[in-house]
N, C-alpha and C positions, 0 to 999 in steps of 0.2 A: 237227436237229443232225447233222452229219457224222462219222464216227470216222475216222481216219486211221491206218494202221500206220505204226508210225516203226522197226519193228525191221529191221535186214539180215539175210535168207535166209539160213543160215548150211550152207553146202554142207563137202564134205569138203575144198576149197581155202580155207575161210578159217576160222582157229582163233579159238575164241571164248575172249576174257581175261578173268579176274576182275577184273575193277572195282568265288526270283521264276524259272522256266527260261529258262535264254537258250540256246537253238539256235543252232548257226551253220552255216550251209550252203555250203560248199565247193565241191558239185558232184563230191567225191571220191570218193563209193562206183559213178561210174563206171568206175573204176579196180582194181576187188575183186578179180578176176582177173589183173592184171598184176604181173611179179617183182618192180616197184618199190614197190607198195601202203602197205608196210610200213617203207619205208625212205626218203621220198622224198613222206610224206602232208605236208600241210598243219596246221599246228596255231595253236596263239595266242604271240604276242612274251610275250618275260617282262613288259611295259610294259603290256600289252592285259590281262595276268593280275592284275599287279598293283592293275588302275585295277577291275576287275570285284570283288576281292578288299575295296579300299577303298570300294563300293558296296552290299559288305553281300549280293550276289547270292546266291543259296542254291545252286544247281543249275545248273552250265554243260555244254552238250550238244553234239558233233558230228558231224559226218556222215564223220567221217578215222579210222583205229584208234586214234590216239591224241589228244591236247589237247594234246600238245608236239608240236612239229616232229619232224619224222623223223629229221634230225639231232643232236637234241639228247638225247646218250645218259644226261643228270644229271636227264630227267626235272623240269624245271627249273618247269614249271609246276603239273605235278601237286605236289611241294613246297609251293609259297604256297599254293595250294589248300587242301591238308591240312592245313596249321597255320592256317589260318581256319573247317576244318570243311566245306568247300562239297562239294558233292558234283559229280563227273564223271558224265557217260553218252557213250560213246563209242560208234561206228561207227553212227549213226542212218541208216536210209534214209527216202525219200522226205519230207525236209524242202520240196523246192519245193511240195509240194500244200497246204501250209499258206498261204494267201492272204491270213489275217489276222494281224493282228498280237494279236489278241486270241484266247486258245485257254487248255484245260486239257491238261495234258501231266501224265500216269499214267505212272509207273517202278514196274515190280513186279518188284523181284529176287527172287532164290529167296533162301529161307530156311536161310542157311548159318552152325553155329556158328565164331567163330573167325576167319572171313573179313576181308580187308578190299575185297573186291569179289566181284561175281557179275556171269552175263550176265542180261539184263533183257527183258523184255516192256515197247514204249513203246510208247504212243498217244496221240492228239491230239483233242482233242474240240475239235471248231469249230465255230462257230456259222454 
């Protein structure tokens, strides 16, 4: 069995947010260090949010800082999410090393009262 780190390095350039798995990989935390990172990531359509939300998905994951578009300052996806209960994991790294479609994926947030997010330790156990 293989363990995979899925967490981004979290240096003093990038500030870390309180926040069935579906990954999505973007290829965007090549971008960690650029002024655009944050403003200009890739995220899910409200259409894409809505169809995953109607599926019952538990836990949607990616590899951008956020799961909306960079544009979209209503936070429009994290919304449907949250009144369905799903849970987010944003900024994942190294999602390409994941070669199967079949894996267990470990979210251990810190144990914070009151919160409604934390940063996370994720791993991928693949077979």
């Amino acid at each position: 069995m293989k363990i995979i780190d899925l967490t981004l390095t979290v240096s003093d350039k990038i500030p870390t947010f309180p926040d069935s798995p579906q990954p999505n990989l973007t290829g965007w935390q090549r971008n960690s260090q650029k002024k655009y990172y944050f403003t200009k990531n890739p995220g899910l359509s409200v259409s894409a949010a809505k169809y995953l939300a109607f599926k019952k998905i538990s836990l949607v994951g990616i590899d951008s800082p956020s799961i909306d578009l960079g544009a979209d300052s209503k936070f429009s996806v994290h919304q449907i999410f949250a009144k369905k209960g799903m849970l987010i994991v944003e900024n994942l790294a190294n999602l390409e090393k994941i070669k199967s479609s079949k894996f267990h994926l470990v979210v251990l947030p810190l144990k914070l009262k009151n919160a409604t997010g934390s940063p996370v330790r994720a791993i991928a156990f693949v077979e």
